[in-house]
C-alpha positions, 0 to 999 in steps of 0.5 A: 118249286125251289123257292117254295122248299126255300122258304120251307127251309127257312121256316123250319131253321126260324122255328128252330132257333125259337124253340131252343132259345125257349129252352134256357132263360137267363135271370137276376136272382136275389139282390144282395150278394150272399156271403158264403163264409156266414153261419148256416143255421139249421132247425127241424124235427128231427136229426140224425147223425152219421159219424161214419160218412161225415153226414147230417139228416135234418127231417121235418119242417126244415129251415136253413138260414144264411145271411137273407137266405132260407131254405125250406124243405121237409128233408135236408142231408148235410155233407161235410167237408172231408177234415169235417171242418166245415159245410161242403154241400145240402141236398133238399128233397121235398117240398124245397122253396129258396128265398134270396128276397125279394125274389123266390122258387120252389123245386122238388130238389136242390143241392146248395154248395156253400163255398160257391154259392150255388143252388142247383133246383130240379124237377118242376122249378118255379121262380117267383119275381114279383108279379112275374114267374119262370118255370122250367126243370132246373135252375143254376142260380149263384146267390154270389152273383144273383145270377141264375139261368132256367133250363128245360121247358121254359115258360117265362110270365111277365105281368105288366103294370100295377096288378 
């Protein structure tokens, strides 16, 4: 009996250890290192400015252009930084896909903080490389680095060969 509540034990610690490593996949994202310092160009339908908070409202069809980055969304808020000098960070609302070639994802949300490079996407998170897909609720990614990790409901596709 006690070797039998042994290797439940051990089944359970195994088991354990699986799920939580299924919880967050560490990846490549982008081969080129992003530079920040570069000019963020932004087109849309419609913009509206808010002088009061330092904010900028890009609505409809929008693209955002960073060196090999874009980012597409149907709402994109800007916030400037405090003296208004420059880009602090973007929040994308609806529909949002990030391209850093050659790879891609797709998100309900993101917010890009332009001095770092980084990409927070939440909500149904879908990373397209190559042939292979990661999905899962958020991804960090560091368009600096071309790092980015995937969080939360981890499910990883790897094709194999020529398809």
């Amino acid at each position: 009996m006690f070797y039998f509540r042994l290797a439940l034990v051990s089944c359970a610690l195994v088991t354990g250890a699986i799920s939580a490593t299924a919880q967050e996949t560490q990846v490549a994202f982008g081969s080129a290192n992003a530079d920040p310092s570069l000019p963020v160009e932004v087109t849309s339908e419609k913009l509206n400015v808010n002088q009061e908070d330092g904010s900028a409202e890009f609505l409809g069809n929008v693209i955002v252009i960073q060196g090999e980055m874009r980012l597409t969304a149907e709402r994109v808020l800007v916030i400037y930084n405090e003296d208004r000098s420059g880009i602090e960070r973007m929040e994308a609302t609806e529909d949002v896909i990030l391209v850093s070639p050659p790879d891609a994802a797709e998100g309900d949300w993101a917010e890009y903080t332009i001095d770092s490079g980084e990409i927070v996407m939440k909500g149904n998170v879908l990373l397209l490389q190559g042939p292979s897909t990661i999905s899962g609720d958020q991804m960090n990614a560091n368009l600096t680095t071309g790092k980015a990790t995937v969080t939360g409901n981890v499910k990883t596709i790897l094709q194999q060969g020529a398809n």
